[in-house]
PDB file as gemmi writes it, atoms N, CA and C in Angstrom:
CRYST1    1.000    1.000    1.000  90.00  90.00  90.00 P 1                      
ATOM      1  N   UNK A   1     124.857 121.341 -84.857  1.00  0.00           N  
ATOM      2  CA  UNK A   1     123.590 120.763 -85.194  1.00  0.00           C  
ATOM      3  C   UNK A   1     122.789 121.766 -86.035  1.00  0.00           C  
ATOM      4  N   UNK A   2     121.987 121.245 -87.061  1.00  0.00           N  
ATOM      5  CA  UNK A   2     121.334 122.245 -87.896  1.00  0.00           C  
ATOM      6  C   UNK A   2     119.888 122.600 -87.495  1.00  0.00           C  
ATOM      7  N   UNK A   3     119.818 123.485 -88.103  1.00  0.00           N  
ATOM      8  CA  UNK A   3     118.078 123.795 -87.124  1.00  0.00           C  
ATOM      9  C   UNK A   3     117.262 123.229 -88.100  1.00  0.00           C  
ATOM     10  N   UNK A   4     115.930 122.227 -87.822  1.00  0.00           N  
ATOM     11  CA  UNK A   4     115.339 121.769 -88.745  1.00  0.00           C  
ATOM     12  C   UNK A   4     114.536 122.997 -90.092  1.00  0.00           C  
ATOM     13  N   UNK A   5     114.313 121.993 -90.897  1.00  0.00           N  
ATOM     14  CA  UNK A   5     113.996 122.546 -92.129  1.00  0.00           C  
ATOM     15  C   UNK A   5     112.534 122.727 -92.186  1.00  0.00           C  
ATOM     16  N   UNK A   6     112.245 124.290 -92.649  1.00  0.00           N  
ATOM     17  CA  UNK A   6     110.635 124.591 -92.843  1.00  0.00           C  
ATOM     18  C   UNK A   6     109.686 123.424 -92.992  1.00  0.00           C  
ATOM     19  N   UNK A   7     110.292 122.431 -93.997  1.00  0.00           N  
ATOM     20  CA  UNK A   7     109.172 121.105 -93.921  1.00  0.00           C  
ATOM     21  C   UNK A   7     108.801 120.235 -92.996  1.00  0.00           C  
ATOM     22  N   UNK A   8     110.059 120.279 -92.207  1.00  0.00           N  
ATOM     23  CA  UNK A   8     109.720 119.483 -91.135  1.00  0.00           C  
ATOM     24  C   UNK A   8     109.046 119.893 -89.751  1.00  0.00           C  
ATOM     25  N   UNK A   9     109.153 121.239 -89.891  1.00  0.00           N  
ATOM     26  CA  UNK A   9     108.102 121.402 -88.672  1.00  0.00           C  
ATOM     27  C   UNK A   9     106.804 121.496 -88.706  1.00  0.00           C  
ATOM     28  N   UNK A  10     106.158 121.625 -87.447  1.00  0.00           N  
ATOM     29  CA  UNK A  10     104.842 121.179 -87.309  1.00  0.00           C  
ATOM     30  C   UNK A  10     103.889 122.541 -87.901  1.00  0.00           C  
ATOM     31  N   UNK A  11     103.309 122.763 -88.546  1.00  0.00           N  
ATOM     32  CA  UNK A  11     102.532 123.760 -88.962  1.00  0.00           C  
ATOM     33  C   UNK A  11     101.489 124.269 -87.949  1.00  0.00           C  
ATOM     34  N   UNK A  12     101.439 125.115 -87.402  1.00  0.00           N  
ATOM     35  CA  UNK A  12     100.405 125.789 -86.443  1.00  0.00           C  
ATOM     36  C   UNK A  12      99.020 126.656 -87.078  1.00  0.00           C  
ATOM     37  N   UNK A  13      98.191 126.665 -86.012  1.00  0.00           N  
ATOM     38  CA  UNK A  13      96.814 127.661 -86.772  1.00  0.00           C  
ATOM     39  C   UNK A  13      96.915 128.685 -85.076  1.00  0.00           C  
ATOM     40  N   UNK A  14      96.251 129.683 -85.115  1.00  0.00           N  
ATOM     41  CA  UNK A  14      95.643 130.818 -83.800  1.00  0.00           C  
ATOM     42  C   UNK A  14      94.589 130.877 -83.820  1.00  0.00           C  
ATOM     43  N   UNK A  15      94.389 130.074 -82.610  1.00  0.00           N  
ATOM     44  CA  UNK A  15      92.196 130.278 -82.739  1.00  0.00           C  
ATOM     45  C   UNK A  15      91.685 131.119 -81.622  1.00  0.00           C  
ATOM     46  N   UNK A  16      91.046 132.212 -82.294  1.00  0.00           N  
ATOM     47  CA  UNK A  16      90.461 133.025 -81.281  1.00  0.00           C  
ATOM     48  C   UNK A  16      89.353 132.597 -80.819  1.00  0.00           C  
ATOM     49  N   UNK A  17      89.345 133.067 -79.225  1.00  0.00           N  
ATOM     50  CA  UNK A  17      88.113 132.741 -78.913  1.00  0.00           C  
ATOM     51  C   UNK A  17      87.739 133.516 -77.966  1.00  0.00           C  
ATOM     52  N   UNK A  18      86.526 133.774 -77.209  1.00  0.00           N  
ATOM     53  CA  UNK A  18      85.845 134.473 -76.880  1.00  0.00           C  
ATOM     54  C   UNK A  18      85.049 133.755 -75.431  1.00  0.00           C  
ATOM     55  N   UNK A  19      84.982 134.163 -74.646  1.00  0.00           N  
ATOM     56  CA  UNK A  19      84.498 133.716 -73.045  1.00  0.00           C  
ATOM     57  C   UNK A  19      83.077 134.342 -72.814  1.00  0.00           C  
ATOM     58  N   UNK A  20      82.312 133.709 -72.573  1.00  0.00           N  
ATOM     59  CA  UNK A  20      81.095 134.454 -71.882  1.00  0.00           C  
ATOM     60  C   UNK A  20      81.096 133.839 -70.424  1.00  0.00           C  
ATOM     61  N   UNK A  21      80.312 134.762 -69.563  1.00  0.00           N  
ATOM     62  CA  UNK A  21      80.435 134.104 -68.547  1.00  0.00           C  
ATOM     63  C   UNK A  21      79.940 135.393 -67.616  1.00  0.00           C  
ATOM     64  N   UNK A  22      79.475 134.766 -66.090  1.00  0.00           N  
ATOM     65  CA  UNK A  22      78.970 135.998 -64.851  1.00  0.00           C  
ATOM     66  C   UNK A  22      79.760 136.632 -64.479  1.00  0.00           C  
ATOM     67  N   UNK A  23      81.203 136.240 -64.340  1.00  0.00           N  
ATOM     68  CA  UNK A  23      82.462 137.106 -63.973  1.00  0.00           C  
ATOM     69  C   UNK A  23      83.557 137.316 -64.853  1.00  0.00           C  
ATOM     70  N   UNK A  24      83.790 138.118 -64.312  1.00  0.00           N  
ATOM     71  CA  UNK A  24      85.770 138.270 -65.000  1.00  0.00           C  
ATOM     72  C   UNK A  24      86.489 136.799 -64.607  1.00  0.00           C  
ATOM     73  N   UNK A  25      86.447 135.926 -66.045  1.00  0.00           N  
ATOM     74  CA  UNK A  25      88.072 135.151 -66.592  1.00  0.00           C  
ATOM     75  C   UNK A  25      89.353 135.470 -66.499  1.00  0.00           C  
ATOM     76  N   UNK A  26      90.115 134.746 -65.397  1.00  0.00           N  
ATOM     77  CA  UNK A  26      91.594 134.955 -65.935  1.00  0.00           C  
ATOM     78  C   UNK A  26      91.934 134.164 -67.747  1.00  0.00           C  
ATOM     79  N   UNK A  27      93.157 134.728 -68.174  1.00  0.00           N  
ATOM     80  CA  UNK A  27      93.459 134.112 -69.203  1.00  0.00           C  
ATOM     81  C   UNK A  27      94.342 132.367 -68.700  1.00  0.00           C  
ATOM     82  N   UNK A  28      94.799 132.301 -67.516  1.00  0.00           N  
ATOM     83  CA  UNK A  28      95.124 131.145 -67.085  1.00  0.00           C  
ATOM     84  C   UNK A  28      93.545 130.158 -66.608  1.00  0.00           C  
ATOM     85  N   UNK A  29      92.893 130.550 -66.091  1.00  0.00           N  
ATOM     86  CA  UNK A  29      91.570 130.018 -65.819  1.00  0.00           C  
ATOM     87  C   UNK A  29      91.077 129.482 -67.195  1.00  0.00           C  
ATOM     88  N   UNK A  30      90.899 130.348 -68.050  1.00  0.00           N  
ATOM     89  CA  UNK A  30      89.853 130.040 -69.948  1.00  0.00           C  
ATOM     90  C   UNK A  30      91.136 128.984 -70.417  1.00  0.00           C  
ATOM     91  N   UNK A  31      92.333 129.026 -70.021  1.00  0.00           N  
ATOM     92  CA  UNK A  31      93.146 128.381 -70.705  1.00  0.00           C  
ATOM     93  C   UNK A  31      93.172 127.119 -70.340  1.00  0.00           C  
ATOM     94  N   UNK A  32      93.023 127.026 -69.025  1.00  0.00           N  
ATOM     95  CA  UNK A  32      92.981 125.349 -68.183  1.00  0.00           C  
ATOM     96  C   UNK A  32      91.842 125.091 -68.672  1.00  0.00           C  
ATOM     97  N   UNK A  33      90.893 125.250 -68.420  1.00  0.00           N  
ATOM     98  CA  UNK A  33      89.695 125.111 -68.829  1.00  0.00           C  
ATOM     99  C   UNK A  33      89.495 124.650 -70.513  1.00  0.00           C  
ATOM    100  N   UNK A  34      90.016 124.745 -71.242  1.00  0.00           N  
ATOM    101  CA  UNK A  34      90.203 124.736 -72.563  1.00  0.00           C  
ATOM    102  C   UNK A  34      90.978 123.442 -72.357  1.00  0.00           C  
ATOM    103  N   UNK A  35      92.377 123.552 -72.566  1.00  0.00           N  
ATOM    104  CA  UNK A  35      92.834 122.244 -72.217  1.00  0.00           C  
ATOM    105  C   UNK A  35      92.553 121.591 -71.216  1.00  0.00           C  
ATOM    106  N   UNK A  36      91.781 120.921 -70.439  1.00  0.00           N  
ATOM    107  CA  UNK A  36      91.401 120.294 -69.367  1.00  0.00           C  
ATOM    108  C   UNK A  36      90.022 119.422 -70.306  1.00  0.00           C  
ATOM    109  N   UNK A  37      89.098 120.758 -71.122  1.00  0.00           N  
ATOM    110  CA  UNK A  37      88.180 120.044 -71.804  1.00  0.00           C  
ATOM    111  C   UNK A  37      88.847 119.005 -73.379  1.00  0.00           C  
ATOM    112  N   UNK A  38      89.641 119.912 -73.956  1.00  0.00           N  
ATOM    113  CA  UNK A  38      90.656 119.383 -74.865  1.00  0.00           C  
ATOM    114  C   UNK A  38      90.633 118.068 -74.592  1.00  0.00           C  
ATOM    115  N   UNK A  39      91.368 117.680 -73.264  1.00  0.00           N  
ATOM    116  CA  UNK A  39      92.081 116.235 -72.648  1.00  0.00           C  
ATOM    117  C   UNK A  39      90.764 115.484 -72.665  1.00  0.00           C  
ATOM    118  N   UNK A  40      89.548 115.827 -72.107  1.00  0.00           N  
ATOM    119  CA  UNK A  40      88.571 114.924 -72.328  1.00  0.00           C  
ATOM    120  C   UNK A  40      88.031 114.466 -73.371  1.00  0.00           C  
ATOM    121  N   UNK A  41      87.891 115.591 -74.108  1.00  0.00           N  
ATOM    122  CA  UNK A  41      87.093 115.231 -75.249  1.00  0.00           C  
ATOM    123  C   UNK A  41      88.300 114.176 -76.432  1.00  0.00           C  
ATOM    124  N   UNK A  42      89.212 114.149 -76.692  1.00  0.00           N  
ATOM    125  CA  UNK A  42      90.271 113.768 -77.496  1.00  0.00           C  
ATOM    126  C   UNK A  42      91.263 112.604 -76.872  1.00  0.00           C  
ATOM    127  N   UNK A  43      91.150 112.746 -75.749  1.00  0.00           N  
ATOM    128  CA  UNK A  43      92.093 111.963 -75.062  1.00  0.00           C  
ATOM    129  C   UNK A  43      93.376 112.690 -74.682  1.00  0.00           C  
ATOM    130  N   UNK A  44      94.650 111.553 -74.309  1.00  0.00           N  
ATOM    131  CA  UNK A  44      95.791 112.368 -73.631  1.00  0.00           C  
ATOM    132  C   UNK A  44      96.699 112.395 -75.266  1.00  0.00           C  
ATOM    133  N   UNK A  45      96.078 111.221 -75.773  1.00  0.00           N  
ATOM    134  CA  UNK A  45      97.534 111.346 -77.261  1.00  0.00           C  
ATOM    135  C   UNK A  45      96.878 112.578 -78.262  1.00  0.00           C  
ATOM    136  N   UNK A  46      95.191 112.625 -78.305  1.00  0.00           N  
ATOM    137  CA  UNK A  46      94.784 113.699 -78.919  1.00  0.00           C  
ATOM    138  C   UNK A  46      95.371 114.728 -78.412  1.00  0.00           C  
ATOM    139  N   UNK A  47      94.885 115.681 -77.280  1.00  0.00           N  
ATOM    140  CA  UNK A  47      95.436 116.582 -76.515  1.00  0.00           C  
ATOM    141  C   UNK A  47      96.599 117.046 -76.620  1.00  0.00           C  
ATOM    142  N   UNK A  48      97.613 115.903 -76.521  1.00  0.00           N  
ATOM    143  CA  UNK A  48      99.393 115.902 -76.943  1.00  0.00           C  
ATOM    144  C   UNK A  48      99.610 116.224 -78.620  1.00  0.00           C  
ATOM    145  N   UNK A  49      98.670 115.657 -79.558  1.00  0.00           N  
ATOM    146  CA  UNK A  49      99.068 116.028 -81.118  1.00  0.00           C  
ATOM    147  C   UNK A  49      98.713 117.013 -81.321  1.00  0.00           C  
ATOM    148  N   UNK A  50      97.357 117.995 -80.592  1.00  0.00           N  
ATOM    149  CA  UNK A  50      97.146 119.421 -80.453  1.00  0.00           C  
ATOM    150  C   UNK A  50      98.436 120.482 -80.355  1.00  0.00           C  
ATOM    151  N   UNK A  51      99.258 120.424 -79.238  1.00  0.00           N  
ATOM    152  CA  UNK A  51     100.347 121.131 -79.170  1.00  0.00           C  
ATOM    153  C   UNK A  51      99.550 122.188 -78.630  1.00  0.00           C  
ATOM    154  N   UNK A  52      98.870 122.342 -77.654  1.00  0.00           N  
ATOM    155  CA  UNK A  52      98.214 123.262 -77.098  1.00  0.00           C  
ATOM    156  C   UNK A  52      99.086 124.490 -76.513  1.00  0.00           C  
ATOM    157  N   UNK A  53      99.398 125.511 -77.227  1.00  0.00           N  
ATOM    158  CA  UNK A  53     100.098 126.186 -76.610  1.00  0.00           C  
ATOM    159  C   UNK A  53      99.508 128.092 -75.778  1.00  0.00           C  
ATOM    160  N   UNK A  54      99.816 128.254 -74.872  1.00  0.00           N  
ATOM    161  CA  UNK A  54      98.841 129.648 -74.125  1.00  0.00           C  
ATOM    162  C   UNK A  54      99.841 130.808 -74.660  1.00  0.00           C  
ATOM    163  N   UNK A  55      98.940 132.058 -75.308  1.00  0.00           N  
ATOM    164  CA  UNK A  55      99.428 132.839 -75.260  1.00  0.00           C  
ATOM    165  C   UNK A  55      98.556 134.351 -74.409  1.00  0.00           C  
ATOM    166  N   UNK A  56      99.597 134.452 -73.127  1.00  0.00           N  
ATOM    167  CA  UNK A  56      98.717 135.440 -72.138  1.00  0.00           C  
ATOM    168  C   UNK A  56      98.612 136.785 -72.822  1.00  0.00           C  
ATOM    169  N   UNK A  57      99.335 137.202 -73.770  1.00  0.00           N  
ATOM    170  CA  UNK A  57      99.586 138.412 -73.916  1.00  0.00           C  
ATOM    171  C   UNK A  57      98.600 139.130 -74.799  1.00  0.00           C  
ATOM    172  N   UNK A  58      97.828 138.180 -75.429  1.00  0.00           N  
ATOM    173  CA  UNK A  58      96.889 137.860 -76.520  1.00  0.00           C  
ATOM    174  C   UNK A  58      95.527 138.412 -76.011  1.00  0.00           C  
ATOM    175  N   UNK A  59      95.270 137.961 -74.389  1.00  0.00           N  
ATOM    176  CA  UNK A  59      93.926 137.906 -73.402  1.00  0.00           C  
ATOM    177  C   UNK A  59      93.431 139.603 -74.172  1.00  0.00           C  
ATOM    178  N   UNK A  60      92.593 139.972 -74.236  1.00  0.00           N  
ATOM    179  CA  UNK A  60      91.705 140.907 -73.840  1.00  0.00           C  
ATOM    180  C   UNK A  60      90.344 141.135 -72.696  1.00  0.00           C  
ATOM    181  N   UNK A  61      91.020 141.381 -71.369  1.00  0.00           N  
ATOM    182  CA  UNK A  61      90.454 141.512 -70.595  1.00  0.00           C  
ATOM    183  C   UNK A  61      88.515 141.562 -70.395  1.00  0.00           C  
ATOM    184  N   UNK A  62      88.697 142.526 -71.233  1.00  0.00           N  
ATOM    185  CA  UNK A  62      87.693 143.491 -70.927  1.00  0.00           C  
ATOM    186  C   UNK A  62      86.126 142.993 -71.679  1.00  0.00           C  
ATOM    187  N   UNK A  63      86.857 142.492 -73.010  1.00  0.00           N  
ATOM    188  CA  UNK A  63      85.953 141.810 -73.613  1.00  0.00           C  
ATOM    189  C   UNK A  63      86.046 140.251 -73.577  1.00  0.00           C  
ATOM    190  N   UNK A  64      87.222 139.744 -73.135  1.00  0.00           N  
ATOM    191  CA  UNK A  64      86.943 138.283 -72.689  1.00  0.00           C  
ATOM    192  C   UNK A  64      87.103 137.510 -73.745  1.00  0.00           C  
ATOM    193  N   UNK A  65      88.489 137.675 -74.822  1.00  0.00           N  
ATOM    194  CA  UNK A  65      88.662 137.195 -75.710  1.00  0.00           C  
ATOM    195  C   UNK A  65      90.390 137.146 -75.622  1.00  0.00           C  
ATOM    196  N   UNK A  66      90.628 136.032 -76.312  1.00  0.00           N  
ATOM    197  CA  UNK A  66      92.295 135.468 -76.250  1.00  0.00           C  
ATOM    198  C   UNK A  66      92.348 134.804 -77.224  1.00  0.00           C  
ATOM    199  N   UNK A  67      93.630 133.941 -77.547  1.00  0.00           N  
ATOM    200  CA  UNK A  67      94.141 133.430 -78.537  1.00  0.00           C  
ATOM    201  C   UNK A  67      95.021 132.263 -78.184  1.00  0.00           C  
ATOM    202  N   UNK A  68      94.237 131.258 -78.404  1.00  0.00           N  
ATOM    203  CA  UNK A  68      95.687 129.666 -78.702  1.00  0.00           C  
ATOM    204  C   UNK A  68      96.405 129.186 -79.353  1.00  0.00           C  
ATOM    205  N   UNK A  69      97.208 128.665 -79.383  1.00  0.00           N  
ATOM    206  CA  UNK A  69      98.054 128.344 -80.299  1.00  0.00           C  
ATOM    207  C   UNK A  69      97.959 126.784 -80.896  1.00  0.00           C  
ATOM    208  N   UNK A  70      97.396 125.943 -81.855  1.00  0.00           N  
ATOM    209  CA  UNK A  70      97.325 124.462 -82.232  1.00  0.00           C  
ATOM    210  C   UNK A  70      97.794 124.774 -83.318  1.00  0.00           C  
ATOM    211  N   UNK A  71      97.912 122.700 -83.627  1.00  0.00           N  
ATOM    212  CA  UNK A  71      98.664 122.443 -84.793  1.00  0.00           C  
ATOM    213  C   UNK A  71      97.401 122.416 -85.440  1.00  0.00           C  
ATOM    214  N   UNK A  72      97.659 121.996 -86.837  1.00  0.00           N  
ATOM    215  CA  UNK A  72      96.796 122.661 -87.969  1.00  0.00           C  
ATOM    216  C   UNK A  72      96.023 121.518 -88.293  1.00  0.00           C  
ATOM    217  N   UNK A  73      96.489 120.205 -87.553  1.00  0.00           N  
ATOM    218  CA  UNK A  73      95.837 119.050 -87.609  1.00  0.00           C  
ATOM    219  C   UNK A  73      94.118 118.611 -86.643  1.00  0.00           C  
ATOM    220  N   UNK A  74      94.810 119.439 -85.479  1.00  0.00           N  
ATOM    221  CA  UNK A  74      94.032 119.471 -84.435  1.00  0.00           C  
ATOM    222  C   UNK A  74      92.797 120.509 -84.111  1.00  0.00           C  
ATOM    223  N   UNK A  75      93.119 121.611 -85.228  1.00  0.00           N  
ATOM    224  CA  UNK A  75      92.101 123.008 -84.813  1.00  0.00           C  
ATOM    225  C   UNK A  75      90.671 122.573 -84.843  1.00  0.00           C  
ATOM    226  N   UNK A  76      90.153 121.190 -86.083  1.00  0.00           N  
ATOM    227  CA  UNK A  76      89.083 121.198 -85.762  1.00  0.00           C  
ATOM    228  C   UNK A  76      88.508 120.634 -84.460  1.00  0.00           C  
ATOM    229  N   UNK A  77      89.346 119.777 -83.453  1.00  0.00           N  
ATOM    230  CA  UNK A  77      89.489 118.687 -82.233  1.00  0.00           C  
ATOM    231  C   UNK A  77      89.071 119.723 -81.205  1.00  0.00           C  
ATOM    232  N   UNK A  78      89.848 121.058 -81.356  1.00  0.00           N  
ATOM    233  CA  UNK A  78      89.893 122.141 -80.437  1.00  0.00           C  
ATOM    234  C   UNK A  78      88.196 122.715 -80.654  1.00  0.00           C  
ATOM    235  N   UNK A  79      87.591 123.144 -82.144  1.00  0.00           N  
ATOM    236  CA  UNK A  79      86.386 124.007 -81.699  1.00  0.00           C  
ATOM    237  C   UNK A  79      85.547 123.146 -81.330  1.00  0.00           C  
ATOM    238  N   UNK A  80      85.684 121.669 -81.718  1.00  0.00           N  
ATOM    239  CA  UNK A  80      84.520 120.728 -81.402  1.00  0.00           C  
ATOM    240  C   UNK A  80      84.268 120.753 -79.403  1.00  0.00           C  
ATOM    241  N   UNK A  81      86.101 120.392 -78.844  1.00  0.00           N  
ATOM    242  CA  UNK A  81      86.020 120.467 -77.542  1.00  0.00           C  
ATOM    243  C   UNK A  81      85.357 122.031 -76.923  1.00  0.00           C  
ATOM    244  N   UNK A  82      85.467 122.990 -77.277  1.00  0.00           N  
ATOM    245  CA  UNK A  82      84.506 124.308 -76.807  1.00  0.00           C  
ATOM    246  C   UNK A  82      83.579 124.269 -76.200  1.00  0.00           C  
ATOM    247  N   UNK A  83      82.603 123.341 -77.233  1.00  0.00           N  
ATOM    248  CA  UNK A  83      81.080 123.133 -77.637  1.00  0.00           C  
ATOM    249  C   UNK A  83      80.723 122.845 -76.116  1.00  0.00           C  
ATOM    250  N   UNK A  84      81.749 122.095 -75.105  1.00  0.00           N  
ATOM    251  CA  UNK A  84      81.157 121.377 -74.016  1.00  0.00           C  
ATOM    252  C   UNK A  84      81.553 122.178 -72.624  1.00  0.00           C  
ATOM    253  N   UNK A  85      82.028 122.769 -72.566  1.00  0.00           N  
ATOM    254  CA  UNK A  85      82.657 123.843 -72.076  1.00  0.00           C  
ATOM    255  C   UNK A  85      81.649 124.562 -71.276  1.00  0.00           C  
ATOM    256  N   UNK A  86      80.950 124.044 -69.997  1.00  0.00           N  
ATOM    257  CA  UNK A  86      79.382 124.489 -69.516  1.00  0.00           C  
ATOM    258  C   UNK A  86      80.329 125.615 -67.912  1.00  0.00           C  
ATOM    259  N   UNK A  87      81.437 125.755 -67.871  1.00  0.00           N  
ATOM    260  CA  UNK A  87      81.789 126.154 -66.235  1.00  0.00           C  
ATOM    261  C   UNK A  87      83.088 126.539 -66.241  1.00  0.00           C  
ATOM    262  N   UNK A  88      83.753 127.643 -65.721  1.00  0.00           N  
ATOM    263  CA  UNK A  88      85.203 127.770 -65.538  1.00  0.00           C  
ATOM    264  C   UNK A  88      85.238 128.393 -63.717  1.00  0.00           C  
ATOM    265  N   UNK A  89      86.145 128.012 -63.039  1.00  0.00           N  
ATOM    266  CA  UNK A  89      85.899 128.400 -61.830  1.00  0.00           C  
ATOM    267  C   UNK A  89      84.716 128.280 -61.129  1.00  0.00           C  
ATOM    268  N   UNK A  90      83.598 127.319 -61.166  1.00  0.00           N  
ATOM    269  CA  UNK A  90      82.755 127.290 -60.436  1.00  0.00           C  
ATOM    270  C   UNK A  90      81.987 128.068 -60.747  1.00  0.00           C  
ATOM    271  N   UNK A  91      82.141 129.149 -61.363  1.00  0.00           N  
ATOM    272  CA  UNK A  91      80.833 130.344 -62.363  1.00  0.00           C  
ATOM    273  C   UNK A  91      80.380 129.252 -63.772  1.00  0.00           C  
ATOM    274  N   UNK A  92      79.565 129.749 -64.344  1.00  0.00           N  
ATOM    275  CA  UNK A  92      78.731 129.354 -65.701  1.00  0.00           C  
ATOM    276  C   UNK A  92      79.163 130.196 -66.505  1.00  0.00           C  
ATOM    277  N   UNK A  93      79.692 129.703 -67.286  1.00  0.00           N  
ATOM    278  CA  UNK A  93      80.986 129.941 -68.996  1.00  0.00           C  
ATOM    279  C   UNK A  93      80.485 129.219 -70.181  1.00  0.00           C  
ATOM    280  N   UNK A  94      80.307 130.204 -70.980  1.00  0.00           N  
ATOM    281  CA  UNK A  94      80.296 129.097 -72.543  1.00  0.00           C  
ATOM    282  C   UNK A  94      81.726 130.091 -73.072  1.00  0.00           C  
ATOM    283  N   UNK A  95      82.454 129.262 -74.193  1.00  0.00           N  
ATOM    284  CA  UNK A  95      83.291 129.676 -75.095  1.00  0.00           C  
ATOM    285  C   UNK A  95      82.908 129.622 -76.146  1.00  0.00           C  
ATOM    286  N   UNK A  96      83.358 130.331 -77.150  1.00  0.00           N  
ATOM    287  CA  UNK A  96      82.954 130.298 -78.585  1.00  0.00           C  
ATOM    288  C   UNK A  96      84.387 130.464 -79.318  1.00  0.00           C  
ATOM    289  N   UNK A  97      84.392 129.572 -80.436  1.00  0.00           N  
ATOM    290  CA  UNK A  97      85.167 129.671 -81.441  1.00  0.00           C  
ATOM    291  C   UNK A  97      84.996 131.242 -82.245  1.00  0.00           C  
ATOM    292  N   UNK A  98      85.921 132.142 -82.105  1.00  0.00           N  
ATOM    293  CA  UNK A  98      85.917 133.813 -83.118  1.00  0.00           C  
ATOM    294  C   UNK A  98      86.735 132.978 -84.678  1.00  0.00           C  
ATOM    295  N   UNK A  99      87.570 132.761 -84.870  1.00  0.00           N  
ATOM    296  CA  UNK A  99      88.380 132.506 -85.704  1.00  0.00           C  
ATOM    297  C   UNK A  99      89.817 131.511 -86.037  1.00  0.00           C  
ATOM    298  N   UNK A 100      89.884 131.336 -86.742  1.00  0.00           N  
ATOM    299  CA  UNK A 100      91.551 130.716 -87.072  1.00  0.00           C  
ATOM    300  C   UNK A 100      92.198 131.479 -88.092  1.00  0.00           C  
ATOM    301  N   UNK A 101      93.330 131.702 -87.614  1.00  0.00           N  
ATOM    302  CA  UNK A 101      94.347 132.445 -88.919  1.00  0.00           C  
ATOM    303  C   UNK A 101      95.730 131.347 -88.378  1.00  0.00           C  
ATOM    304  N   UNK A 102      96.661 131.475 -89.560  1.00  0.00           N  
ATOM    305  CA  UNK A 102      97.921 131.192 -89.752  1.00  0.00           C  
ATOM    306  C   UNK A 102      98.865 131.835 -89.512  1.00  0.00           C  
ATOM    307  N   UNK A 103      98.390 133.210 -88.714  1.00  0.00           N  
ATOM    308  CA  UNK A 103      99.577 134.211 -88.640  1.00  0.00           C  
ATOM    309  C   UNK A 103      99.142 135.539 -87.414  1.00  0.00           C  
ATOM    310  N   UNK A 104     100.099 135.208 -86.769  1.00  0.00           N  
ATOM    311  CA  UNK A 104      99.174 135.780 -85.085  1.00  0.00           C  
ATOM    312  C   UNK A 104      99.051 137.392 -85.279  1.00  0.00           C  
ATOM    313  N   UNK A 105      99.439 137.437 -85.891  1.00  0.00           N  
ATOM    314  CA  UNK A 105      99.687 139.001 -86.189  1.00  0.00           C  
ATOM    315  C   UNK A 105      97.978 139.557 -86.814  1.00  0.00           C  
ATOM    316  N   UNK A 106      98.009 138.870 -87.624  1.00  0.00           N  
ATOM    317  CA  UNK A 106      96.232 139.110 -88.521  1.00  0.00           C  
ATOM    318  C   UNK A 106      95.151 138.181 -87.338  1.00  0.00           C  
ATOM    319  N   UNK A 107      95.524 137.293 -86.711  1.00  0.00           N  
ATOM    320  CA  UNK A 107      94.414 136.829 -85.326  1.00  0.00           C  
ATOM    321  C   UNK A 107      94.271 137.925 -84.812  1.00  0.00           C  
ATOM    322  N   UNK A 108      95.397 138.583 -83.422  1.00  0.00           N  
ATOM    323  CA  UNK A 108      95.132 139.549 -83.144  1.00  0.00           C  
ATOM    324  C   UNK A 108      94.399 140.936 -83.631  1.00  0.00           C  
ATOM    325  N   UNK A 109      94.707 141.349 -85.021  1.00  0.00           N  
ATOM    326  CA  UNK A 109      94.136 142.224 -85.683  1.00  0.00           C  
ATOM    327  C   UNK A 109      92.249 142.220 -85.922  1.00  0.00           C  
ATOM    328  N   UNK A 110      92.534 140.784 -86.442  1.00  0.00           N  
ATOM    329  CA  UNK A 110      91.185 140.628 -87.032  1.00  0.00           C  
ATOM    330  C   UNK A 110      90.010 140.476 -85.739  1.00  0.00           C  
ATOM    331  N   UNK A 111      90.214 140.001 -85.025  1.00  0.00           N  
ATOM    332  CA  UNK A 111      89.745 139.498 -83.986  1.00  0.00           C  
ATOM    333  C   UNK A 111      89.440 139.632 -82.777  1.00  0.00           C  
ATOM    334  N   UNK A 112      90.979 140.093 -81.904  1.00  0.00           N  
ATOM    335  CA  UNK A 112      90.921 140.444 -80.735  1.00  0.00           C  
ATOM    336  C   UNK A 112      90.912 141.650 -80.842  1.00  0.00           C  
ATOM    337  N   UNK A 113      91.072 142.600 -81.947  1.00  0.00           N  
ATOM    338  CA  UNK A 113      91.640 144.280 -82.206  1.00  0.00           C  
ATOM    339  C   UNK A 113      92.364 144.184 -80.637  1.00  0.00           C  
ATOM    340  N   UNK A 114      93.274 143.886 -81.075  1.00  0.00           N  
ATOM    341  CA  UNK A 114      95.050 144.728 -79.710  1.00  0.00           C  
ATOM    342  C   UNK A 114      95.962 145.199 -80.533  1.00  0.00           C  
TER     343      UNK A 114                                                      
END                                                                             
């Protein structure tokens, strides 16, 4: 079987983003939370054409910033869902959209500095 061809796959964006909040965020917590609001705001077929994908390794603890993975169709679906984003764990959380790049390598750089 051949592996599909550059055209046919789905094109991705990395959107950084950034957590405020009274406590320390896990990166699984900001992430449910993200997709959980995702699913509302868009629906389940929106949500699903997102391609919401977590990357933990991305988290920066300390400052409370990480990185997702969407398709390039959906990134604007994703900062709009943020906007509503009032609670994670029962603490008071806003998220903010930092950025989108095409290439995780310059997200991380630009953005999260890791």
């Amino acid at each position: 079987m051949r592996p599909l061809s550059p055209v046919l796959k789905e094109k991705k964006r990395y959107l950084a983003f950034r957590v405020e909040s009274e406590k320390r965020i896990s990166y699984r917590d900001a992430f449910l939370a993200v997709d959980n609001n995702l699913m509302e705001f868009a629906g389940i077929i929106g949500s699903a054409e997102a391609g919401l994908m977590a990357l933990p390794k991305s988290w920066n603890m300390k400052e409370q910033k990480g990185i997702i993975r969407v398709s390039r169709k959906s990134l604007n679906k994703l900062r709009a869902s943020l906007l509503f984003i009032r609670n994670i764990n029962g603490g008071r959380a806003r998220v903010f959209s930092v950025g989108a790049s095409g290439i995780l390598k310059k997200a991380r750089e630009k953005w999260i500095g890791a």
